[in-house]
C-alpha positions as YAML, in Angstrom:
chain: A
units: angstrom
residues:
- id: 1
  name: UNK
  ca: [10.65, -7.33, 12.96]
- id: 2
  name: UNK
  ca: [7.66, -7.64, 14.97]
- id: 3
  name: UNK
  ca: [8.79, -11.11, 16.10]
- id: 4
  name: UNK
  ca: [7.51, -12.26, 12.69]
- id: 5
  name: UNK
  ca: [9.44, -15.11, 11.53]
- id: 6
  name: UNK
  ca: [9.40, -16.29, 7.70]
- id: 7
  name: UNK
  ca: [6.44, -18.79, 8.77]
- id: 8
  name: UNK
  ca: [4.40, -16.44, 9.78]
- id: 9
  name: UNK
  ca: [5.18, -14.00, 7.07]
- id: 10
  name: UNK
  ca: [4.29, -17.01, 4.43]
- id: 11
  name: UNK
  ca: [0.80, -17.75, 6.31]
- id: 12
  name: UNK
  ca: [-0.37, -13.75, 6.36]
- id: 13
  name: UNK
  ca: [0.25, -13.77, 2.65]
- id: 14
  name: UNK
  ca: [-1.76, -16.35, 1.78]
- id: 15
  name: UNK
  ca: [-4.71, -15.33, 3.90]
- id: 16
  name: UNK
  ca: [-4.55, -12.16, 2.10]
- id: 17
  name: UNK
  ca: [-4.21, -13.58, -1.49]
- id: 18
  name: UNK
  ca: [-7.65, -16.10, -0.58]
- id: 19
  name: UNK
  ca: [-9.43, -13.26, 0.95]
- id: 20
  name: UNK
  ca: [-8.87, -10.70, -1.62]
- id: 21
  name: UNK
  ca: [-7.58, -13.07, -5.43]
- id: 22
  name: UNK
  ca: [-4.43, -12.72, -7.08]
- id: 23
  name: UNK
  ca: [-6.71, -9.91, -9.38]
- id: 24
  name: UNK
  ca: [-7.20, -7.30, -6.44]
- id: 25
  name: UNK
  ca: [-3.72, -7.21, -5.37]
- id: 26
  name: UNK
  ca: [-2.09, -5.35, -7.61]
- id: 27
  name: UNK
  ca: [-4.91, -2.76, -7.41]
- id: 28
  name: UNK
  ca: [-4.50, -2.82, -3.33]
- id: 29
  name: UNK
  ca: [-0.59, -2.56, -3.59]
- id: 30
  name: UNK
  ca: [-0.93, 0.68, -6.56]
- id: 31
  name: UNK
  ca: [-3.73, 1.95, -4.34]
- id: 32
  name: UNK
  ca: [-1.14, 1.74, -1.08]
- id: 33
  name: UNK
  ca: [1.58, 3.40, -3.00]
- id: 34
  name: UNK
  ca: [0.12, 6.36, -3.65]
- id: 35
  name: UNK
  ca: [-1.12, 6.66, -0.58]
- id: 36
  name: UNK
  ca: [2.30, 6.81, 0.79]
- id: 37
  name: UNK
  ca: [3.78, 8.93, -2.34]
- id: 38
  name: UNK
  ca: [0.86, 11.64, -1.58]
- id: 39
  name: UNK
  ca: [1.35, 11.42, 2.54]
- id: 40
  name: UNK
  ca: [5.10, 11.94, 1.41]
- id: 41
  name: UNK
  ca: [4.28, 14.65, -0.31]
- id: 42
  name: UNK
  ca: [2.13, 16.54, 1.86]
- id: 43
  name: UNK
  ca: [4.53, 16.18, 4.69]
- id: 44
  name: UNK
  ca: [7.43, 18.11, 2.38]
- id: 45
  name: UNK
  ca: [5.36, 20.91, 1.96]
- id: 46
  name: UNK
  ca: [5.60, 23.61, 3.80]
- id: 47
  name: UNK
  ca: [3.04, 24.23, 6.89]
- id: 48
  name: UNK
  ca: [1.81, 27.81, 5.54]
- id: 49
  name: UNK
  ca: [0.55, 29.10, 2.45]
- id: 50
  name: UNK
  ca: [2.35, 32.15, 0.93]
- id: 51
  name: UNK
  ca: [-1.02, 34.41, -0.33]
- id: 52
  name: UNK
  ca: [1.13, 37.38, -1.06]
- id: 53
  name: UNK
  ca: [1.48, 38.79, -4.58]
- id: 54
  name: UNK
  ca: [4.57, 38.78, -6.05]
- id: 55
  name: UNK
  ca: [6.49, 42.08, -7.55]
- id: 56
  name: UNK
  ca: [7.23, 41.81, -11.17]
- id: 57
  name: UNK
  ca: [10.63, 43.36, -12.42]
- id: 58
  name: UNK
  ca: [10.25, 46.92, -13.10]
- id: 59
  name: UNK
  ca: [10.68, 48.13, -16.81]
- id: 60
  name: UNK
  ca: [13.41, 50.47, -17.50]
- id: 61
  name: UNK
  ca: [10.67, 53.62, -17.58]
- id: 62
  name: UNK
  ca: [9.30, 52.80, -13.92]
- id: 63
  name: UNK
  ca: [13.44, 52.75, -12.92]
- id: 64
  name: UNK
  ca: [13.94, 56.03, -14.32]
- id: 65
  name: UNK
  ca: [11.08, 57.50, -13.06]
- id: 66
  name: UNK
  ca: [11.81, 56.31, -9.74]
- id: 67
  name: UNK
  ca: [14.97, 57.21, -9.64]
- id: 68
  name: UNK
  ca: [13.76, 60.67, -10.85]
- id: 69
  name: UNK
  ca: [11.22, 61.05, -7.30]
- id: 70
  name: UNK
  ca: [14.10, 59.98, -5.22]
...
């Protein structure tokens, strides 16, 4: 992990709970998880937009009729 032991690990949290207060970091933390959920997001989605219109079902007149041009 980084060669990160537990020491280390205990000494980077408390630098960031002085330099930010035990207030801010549950704001940081929400603010970092939707970062991630929306990156998550937007990397599931596809690459192109589909702009065409769709086709709605015909009605049972526009089937007869075009059955009755063919």
């Amino acid at each position: 992990m980084l060669g990160l032991g537990v020491q280390e690990l205990v000494i980077i949290l408390i630098i960031v709970l002085v330099l930010f207060g035990a207030t801010r970091l549950p704001e940081i933390g929400g603010g970092i998880g939707k970062a991630i959920k929306n990156f998550r997001r937007a990397m599931a989605e596809p690459d192109e937009i589909d702009v065409t219109p769709k086709k709605k079902p015909l009605s049972e007149e526009e089937k007869t009729q075009q059955k009755e041009k063919a």
